[in-house]
C-alpha positions in Angstrom: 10.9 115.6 107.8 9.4 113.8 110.7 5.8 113.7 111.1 6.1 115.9 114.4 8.5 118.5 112.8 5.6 118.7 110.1 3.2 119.3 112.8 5.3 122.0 114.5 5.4 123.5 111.1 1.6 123.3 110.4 1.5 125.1 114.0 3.0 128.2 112.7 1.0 128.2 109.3 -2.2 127.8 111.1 -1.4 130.2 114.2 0.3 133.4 112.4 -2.0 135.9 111.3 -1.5 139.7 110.2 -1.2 141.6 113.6 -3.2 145.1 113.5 -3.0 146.2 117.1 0.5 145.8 118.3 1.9 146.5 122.0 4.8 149.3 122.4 6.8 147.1 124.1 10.1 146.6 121.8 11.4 143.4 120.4 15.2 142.7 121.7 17.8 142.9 119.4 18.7 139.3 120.3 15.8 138.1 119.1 15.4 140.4 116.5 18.7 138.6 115.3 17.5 135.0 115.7 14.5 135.8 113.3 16.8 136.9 110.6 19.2 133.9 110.7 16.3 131.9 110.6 14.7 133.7 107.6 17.7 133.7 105.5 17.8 130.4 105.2 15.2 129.9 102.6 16.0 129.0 99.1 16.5 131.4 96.3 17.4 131.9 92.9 20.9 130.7 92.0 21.6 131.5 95.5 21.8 134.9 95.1 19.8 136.0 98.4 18.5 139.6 97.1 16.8 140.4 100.5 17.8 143.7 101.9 16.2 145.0 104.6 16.4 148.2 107.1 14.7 147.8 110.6 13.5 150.5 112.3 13.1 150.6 116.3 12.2 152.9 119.0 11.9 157.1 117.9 13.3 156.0 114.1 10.0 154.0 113.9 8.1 157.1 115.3 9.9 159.1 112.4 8.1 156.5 109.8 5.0 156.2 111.1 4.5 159.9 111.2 6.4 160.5 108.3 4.5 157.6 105.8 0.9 159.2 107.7 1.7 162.6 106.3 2.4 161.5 102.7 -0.7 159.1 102.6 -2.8 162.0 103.8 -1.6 163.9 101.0 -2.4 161.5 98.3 1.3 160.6 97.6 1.5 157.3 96.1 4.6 155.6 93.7 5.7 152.2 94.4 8.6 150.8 92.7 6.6 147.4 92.0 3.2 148.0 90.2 0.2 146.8 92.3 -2.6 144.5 90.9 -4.5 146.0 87.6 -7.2 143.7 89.6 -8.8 141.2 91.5 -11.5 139.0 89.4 -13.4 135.9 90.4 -12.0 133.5 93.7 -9.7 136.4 94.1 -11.6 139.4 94.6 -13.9 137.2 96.7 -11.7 136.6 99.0 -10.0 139.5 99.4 -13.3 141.2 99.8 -14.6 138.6 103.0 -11.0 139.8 104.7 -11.7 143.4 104.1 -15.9 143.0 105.5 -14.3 140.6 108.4 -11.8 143.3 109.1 -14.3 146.3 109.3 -16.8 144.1 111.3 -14.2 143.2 114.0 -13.1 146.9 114.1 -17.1 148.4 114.3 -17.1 150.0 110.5 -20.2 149.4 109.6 -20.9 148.8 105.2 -21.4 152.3 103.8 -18.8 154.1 106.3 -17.1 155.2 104.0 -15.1 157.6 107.0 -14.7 154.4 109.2 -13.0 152.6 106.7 -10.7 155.5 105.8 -9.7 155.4 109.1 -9.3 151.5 109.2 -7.0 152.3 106.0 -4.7 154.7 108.0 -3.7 152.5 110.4 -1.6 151.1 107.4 0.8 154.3 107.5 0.8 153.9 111.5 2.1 150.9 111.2 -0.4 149.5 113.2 1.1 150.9 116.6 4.2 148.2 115.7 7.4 149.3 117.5 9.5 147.9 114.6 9.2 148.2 111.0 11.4 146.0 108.5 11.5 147.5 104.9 12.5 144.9 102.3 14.3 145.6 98.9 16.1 143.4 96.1 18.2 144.3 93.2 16.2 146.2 90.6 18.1 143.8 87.9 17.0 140.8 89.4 13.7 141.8 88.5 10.5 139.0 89.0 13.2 136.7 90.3 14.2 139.0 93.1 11.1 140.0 94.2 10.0 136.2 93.9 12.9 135.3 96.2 11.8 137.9 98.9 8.8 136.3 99.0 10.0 133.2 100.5 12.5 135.7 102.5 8.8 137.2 104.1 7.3 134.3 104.6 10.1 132.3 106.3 10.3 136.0 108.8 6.7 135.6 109.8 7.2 131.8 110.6 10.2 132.6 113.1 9.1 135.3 114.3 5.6 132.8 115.7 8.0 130.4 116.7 9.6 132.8 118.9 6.0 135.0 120.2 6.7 137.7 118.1 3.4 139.0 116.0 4.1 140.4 111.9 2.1 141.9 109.4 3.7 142.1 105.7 2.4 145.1 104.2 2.3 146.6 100.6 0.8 150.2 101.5 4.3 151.0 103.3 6.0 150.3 99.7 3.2 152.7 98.2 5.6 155.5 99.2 8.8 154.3 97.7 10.2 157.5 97.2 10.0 158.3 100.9 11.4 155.3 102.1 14.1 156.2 99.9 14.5 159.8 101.6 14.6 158.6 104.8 16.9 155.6 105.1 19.1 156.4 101.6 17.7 153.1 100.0 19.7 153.2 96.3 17.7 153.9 93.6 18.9 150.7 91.9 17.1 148.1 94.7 13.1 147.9 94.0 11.1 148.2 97.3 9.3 145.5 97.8 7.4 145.8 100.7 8.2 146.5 104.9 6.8 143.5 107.6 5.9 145.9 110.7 6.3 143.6 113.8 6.6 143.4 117.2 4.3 141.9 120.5 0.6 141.5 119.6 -2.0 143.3 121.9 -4.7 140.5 122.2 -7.4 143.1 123.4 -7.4 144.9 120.1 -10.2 144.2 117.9 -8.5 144.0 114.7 -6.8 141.0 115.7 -10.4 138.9 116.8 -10.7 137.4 113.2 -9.4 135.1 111.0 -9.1 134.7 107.5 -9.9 131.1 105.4 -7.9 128.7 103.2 -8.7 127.7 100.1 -8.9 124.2 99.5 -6.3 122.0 97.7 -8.5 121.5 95.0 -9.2 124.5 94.2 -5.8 125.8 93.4 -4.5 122.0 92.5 -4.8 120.0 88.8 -3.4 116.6 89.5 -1.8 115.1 86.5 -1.1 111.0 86.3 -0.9 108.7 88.6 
């Protein structure tokens, strides 16, 4: 790789962030297209490509968002793929400066306990994204799948930057597994792994005035030899 294709790379990595205010406008179906060709591209096990996804658009959206706000309301919560037991150490410390740089953008002061409730929501609205991708993989795959779909969301972000279109991977829509499954007759033999909502930023929303922080590469790198 050229030293200028690297740069156009870093671009992207340093540029994308996790939209939370999105515009209505909706994402062509053209372009739409060129991000998945792009996407699945990226390597995975044995070649077996596990990524499945349905993409919502238009009312269908509308149906999810209200749908996914209703169950979350009413405590509803089973996702195929267990979540954290925790976060310790480096981990919960950074995951806590997002959430405080988050609420501070937004106005929730610490201690508003109602104002981040609300924050919360916005998860299950999708974040006012007129397009929601919901990823799966083969329950028998197992790790392997879900490891693969990883690459899969991260290569979907990237062209979807290259190409002006603002994403936000999100676990909380997976929360409600059963639903998704309901709604868009998801087999019970592919593991939901997560949706990517998506669509034209709104640069005026508060949510998206921060940024989060990088680790360094020492800190998650032990060099061995030369």
């Amino acid at each position: 790789m050229s030293n200028s294709a690297l740069s156009e790379l870093d671009q992207l990595l340093s540029t994308r962030h996790s939209c939370r205010g999105f515009r209505p406008d909706p994402v062509p179906r053209a372009v739409i297209t060129q991000i998945l060709d792009a996407a699945c591209k990226v390597p995975s096990w044995c070649n077996a490509q596990p990524w499945g996804l349905t993409i919502t658009s238009g009312a269908e959206t509308d149906r999810l968002r209200t749908a996914l706000t209703e169950a979350a309301t009413a405590g509803d919560h089973e996702p195929d793929l267990a979540f954290p037991t925790r976060y310790s150490g480096a981990y919960q410390a950074r995951r806590r400066a997002c959430g405080w740089a988050l609420y501070e953008a937004v106005g929730v002061q610490k201690g508003d306990r109602e104002g981040a409730a609300r924050q919360m929501m916005e998860n299950f609205s999708l974040f006012g994204a007129p397009h929601c991708a919901i990823l799966s993989s083969p329950a028998e795959l197992g790790s392997y799948g879900a490891m693969d779909c990883g690459g899969f969301v991260a290569a979907f972000t990237l062209a979807a930057q290259a190409l002006g279109v603002a994403t936000i991977p999100q676990a909380a829509v997976a929360s409600h597994a059963p639903l998704l499954r309901q709604l868009y007759d998801i087999p019970e033999d592919r593991l939901i792994l997560c949706a990517i909502s998506f669509g034209y930023e709104d640069p005026d929303h508060p949510a998206n005035g921060f940024r989060t922080t990088r680790a360094a590469i020492e800190d998650f790198t032990d060099w061995r030899g030369a």
